[in-house]
C-alpha positions in Angstrom: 0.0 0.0 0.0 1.3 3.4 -0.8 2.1 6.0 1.2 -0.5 8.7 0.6 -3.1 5.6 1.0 -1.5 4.8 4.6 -2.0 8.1 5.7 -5.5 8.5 5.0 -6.5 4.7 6.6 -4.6 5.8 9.5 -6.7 8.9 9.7 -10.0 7.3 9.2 -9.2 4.2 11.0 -6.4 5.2 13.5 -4.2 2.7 14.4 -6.1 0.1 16.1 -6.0 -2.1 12.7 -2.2 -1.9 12.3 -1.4 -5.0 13.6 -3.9 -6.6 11.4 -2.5 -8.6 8.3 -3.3 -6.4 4.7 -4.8 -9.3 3.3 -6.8 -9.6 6.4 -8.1 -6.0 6.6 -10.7 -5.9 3.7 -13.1 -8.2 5.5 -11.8 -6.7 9.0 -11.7 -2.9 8.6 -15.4 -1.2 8.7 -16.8 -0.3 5.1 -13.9 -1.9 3.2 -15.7 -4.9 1.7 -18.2 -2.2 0.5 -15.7 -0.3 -0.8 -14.0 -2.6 -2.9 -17.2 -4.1 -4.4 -18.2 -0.4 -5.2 -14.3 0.1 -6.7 -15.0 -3.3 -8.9 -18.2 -2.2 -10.3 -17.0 1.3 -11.6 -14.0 -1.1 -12.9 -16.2 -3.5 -15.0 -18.4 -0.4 -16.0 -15.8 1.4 -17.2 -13.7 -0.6 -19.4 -14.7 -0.9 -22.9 -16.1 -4.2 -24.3 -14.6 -4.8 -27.8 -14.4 -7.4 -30.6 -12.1 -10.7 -30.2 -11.1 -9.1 -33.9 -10.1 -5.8 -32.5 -8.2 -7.5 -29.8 -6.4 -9.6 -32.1 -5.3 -6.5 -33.2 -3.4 -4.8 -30.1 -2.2 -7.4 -28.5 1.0 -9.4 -29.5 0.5 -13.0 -29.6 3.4 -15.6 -27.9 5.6 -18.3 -29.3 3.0 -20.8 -27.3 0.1 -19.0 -27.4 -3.9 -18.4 -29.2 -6.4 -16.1 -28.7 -9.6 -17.7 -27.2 -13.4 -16.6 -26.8 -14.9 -17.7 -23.4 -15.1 -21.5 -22.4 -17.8 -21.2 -19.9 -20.5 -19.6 -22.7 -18.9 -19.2 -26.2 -18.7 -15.2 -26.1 -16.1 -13.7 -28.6 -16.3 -10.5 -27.1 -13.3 -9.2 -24.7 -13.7 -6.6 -21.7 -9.7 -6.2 -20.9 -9.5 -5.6 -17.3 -5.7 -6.4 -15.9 -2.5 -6.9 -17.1 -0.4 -8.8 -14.2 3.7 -8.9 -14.8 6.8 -9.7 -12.5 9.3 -6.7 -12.3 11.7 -8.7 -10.0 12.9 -11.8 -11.9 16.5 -12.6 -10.0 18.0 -13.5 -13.0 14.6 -15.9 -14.4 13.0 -14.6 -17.5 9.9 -12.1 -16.9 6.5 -12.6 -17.3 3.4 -11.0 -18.3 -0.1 -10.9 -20.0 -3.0 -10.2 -20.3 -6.8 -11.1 -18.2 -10.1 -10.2 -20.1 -13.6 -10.6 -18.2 -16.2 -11.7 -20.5 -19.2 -9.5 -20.8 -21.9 -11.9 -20.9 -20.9 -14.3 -18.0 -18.5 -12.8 -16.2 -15.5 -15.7 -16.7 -11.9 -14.2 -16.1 -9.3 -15.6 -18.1 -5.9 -15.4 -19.8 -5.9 -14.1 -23.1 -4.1 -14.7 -25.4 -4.0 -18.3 -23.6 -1.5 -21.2 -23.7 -1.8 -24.2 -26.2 -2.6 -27.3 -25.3 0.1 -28.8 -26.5 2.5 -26.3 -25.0 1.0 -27.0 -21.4 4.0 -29.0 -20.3 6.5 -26.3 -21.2 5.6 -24.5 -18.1 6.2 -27.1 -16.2 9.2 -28.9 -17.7 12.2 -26.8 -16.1 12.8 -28.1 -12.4 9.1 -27.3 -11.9 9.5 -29.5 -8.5 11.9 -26.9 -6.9 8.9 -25.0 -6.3 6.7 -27.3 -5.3 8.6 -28.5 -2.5 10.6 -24.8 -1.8 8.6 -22.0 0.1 5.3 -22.8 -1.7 5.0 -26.2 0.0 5.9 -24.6 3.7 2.3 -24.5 4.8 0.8 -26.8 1.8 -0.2 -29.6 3.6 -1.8 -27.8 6.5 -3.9 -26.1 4.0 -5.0 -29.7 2.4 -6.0 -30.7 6.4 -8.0 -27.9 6.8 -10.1 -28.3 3.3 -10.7 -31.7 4.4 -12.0 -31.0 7.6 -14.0 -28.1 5.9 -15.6 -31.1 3.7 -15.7 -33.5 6.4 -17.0 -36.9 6.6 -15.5 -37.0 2.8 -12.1 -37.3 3.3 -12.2 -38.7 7.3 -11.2 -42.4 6.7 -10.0 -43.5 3.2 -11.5 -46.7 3.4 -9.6 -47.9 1.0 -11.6 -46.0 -2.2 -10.3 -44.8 -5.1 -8.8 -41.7 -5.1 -7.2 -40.0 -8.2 -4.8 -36.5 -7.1 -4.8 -34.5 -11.0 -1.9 -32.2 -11.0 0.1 -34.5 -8.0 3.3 -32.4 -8.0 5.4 -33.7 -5.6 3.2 -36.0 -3.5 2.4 -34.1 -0.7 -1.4 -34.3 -0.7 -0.9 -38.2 -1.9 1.1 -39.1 1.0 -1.9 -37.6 3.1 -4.4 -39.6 1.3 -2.3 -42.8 1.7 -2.5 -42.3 5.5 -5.9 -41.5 5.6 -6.1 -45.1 4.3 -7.2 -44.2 0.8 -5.9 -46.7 -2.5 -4.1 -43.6 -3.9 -3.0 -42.2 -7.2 -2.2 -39.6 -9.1 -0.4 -37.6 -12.2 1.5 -34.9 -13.3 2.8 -33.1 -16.6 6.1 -32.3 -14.5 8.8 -35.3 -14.8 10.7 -34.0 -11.7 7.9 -33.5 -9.5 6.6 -37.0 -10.2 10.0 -38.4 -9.3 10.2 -36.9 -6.0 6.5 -38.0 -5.2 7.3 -41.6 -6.0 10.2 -41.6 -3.8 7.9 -39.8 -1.0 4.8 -42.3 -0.9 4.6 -45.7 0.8 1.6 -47.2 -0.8 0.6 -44.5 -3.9 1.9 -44.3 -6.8 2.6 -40.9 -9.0 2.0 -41.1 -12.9 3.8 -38.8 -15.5 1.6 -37.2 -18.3 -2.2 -37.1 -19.0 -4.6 -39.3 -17.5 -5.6 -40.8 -20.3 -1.9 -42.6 -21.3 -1.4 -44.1 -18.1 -3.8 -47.5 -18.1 -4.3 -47.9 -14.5 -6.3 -44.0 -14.4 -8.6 -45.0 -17.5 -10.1 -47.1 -16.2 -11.7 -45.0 -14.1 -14.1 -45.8 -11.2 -12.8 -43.1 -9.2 -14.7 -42.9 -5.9 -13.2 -39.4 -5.6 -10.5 -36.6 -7.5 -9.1 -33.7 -6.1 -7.8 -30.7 -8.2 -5.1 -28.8 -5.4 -4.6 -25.6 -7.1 -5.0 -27.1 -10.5 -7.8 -25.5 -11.9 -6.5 -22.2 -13.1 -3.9 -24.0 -15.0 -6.1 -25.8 -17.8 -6.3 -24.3 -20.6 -9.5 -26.7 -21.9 -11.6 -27.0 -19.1 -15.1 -28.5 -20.6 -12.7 -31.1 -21.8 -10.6 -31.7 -18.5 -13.7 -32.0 -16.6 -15.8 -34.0 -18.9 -13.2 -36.6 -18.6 -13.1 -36.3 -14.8 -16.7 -37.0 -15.0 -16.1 -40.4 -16.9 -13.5 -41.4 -14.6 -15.6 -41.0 -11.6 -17.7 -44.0 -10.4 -21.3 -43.6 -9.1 -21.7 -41.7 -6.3 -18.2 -40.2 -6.8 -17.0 -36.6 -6.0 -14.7 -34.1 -7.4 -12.7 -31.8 -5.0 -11.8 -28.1 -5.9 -9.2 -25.1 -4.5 -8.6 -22.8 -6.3 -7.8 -18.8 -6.6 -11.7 -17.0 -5.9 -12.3 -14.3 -9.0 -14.7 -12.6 -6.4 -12.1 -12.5 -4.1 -12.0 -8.9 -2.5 -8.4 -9.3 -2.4 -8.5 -8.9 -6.4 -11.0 -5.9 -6.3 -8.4 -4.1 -4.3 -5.6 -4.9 -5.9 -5.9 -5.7 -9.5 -3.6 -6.9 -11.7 -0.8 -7.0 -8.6 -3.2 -9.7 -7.0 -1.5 -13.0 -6.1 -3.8 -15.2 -7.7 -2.3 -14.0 -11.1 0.7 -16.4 -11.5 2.7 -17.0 -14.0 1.1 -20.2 -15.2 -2.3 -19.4 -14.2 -4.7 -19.7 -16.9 -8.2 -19.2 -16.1 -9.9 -17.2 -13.0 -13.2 -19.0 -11.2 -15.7 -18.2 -9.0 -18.6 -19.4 -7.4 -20.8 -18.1 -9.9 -18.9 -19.2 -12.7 -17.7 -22.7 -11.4 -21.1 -23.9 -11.8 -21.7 -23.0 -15.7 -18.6 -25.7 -16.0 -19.9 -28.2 -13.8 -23.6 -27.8 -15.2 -22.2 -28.2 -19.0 -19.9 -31.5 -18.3 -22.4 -33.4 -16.5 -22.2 -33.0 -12.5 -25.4 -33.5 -10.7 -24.6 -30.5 -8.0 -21.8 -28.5 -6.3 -21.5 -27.3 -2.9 -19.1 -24.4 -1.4 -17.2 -23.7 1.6 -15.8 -20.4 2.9 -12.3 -19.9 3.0 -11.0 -17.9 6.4 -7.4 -18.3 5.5 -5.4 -20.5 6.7 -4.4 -19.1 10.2 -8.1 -18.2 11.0 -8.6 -21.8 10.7 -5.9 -23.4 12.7 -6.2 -20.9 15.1 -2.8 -19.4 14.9 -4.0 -15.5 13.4 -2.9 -12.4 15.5 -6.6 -11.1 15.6 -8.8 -10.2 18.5 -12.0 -12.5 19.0 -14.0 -9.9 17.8 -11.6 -9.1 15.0 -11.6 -13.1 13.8 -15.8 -13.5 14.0 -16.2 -9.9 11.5 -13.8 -11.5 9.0 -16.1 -14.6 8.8 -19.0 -13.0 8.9 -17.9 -10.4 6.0 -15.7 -13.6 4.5 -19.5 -15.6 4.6 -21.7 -12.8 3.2 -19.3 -11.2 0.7 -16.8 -13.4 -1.3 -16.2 -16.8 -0.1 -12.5 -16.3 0.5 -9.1 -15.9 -1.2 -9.2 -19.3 -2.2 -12.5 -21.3 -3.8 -13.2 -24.6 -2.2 -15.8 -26.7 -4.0 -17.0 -30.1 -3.8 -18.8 -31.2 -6.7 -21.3 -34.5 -7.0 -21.0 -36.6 -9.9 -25.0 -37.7 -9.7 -27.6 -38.2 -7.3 -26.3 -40.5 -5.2 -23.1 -38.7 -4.5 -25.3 -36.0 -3.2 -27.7 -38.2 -1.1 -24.3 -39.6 0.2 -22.2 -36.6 0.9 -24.3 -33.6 0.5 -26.7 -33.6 4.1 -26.3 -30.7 5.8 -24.6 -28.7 3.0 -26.3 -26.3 0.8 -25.9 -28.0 -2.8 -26.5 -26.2 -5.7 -28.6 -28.8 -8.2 -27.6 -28.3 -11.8 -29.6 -30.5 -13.5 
């Protein structure tokens, strides 16, 4: 936050919210949700909507790259809203591009996008040494706490079928194992796989798609998780209707992911930390569902996200402090992060959907 902005919280707010976390103080601070939503809605109203032709136009297209229309509902039209970039590289090549909303549904995405077929090149180079450096520091905690937010689900394995999409380096899998789950899952990263093999006791880690490795197609998958995976596929309705086929009856499909409503993004735009280099596409919980709906799931059901030190108890915030950032967290955006839990049919609601609000899409 910038100087001049500092000043004037500390003069409308004083200094009784300085030990708060920033990410922390747009749910906690009075009026800053409404704020933010108010800043987002002068955004979107304000930038122009123009042809995918006249994009085409301005925008320089990448060695790996295409220009797309929505996934979600076919609309060619683009609304450019942010442009994310890394200034500090430390030597590494920088990044940037571009993230257009689309007018009639509201989908964020990356365009132009990355091919297909140039999916693995983002994570061919050493992409394990990330996966297990600082961004796996508090990784597994975070998997705990989703479970427990979907609990019975992921209680006691009980020796089902579980399928981990976009493993990386084992660190859920080895979770699942424990949990007494019959484990597996896959990767597009060589490295990663490796170090996730030599990890597990009883899983097993798979290099490349699903549907080249002959113990995954056979599907029957009593459940899948996607941990941070979603924003990196770059064909969605296709990814999903073949986790829909390898799910068994009454199976489920586990999401977290970066949250497009997140207030977080309203207030900082294209410096947000859900734009990373390799994410693709932005969700939210009223876009998630327009996927779900179109490749065949039965229903979907949310949970908030507090962060992950509201949860495990360990955030520096009053009592009073903690219970306004749910209660803003509940009634506003659902979280930094998206957690969804979606029901392949019927009975994979009547089994794991009592006592959760389920969202019927068919």
């Amino acid at each position: 936050m910038g100087s001049a902005k500092k000043a004037i919280a500390r003069v409308v707010y004083g200094s009784r919210f300085d030990h708060v976390p920033w990410g922390q103080r747009v749910y906690v601070r009075p009026g800053e949700r409404f704020a933010r939503e108010l800043q987002w809605r002068m955004q979107v109203r304000k930038a122009p909507v123009i042809s995918l032709e006249e994009f085409r136009s301005k925008v320089e297209l990448g060695a790996i790259e295409e220009f797309i229309a929505c996934h979600l509902c076919g609309e060619t039209r683009q609304q450019p809203l942010f442009e994310p970039a890394e200034k500090k590289t430390d030597g590494r090549s920088p990044w940037s591009y571009r993230v257009v909303r689309c007018p009639s549904c509201g989908f964020l995405y990356r365009n132009p996008n990355v091919l297909p077929e140039r999916l693995g090149d983002l994570y061919a180079k050493n992409y394990s040494g990330f996966l297990t450096g600082d961004y796996a520091e508090h990784r597994q905690r975070r998997y705990r706490l989703t479970m427990d937010a979907f609990d019975p689900v992921f209680t006691e394995g009980n020796e089902r079928r579980l399928l981990d999409f976009g493993c990386g380096a084992g660190l859920f899998l080895e979770l699942a194992e424990q949990r007494g789950f019959d484990a597996c899952g896959v990767d597009l990263s060589p490295d990663s796989v490796e170090q996730a093999n030599q990890r597990l006791a009883s899983a097993t880690a798979y290099f490349g798609a699903p549907e080249n490795v002959p113990e995954i197609v056979v599907g029957g998958f009593d459940v899948i998780t996607l941990w941070s995976v979603l924003a990196h596929l770059p064909r969605p309705l296709d990814d999903f209707t073949r986790f829909r086929g390898l799910l068994g009856p009454g199976g489920v499909l586990l999401i977290l992911t970066v949250n497009a409503r997140s207030l977080l993004l309203k207030a900082q735009g294209s410096k947000w930390s859900g734009f990373t280099k390799n994410h693709l596409m932005f969700y939210s919980s009223d876009t998630l569902p327009a996927l779900l709906r179109r490749t065949g799931f039965a229903g979907v059901a949310f949970a908030s996200c507090y962060g992950d030190t509201i949860e495990d108890g360990t955030a520096e915030l009053r009592d009073s402090q903690r219970r306004r950032l749910c209660r803003a967290v509940d009634g506003s955006d659902g979280g930094n992060m998206l957690r969804a839990l979606a029901f392949v049919d019927e009975e994979a609601i009547f089994r794991w959907g009592v006592g959760r609000k389920v969202l019927r899409l068919v």
